[in-house]
N, C-alpha and C positions, 0 to 999 in steps of 0.2 A: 504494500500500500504506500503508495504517496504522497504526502501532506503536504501543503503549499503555504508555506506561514509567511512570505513575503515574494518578491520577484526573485529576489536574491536568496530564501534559504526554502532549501525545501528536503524535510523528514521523509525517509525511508526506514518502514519497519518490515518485515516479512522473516515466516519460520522456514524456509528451505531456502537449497544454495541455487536453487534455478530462477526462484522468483525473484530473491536478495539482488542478482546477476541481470535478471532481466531492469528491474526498476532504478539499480544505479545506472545502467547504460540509458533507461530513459532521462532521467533526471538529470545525467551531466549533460545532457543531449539541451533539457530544457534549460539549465545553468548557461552553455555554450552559446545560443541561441541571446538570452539573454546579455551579459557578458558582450555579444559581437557589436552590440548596437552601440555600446558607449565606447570598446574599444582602450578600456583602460584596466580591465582588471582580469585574474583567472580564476580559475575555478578551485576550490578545495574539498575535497569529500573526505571525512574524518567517519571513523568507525567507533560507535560508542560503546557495543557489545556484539556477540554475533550477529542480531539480530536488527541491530537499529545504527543508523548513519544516517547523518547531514552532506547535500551537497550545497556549499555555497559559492555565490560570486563574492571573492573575497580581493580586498586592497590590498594583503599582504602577498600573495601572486602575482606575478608578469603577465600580462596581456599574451592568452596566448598556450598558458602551460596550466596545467592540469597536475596537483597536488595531493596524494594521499598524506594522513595521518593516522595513529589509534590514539583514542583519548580512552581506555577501557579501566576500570575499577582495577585496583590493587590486589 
């Protein structure tokens, strides 16, 4: 499932690896898309558990590049 909490961030949660795989490739898709019209920023997608990840258009990326992270509980 995909959440859309701004133009710039949008949640991905889902329980299997085909669905997780499908909704991030839409959602940087959506990210990218957005991201190209201002031409200033890239994309970040941070993994907060297996199950749940943020893709945003974030400032702190280059115009253009595409960033993972894990930000997951200790």
């Amino acid at each position: 499932m995909i959440k859309r909490h701004s133009d710039l961030v949008l949640a991905i949660t889902a329980h299997d690896p085909d669905t997780v795989e499908n909704d991030l490739n839409t959602a940087v898709e959506m990210a990218r898309e957005h991201a190209m019209k201002e031409s200033r920023h890239g994309i970040l997608v941070t993994q907060h558990s297996y199950t749940s990840y943020t893709v945003a258009v974030s400032r702190d990326v280059p115009y253009g590049q595409t960033h993972e992270r894990r930000d997951l509980p200790a």
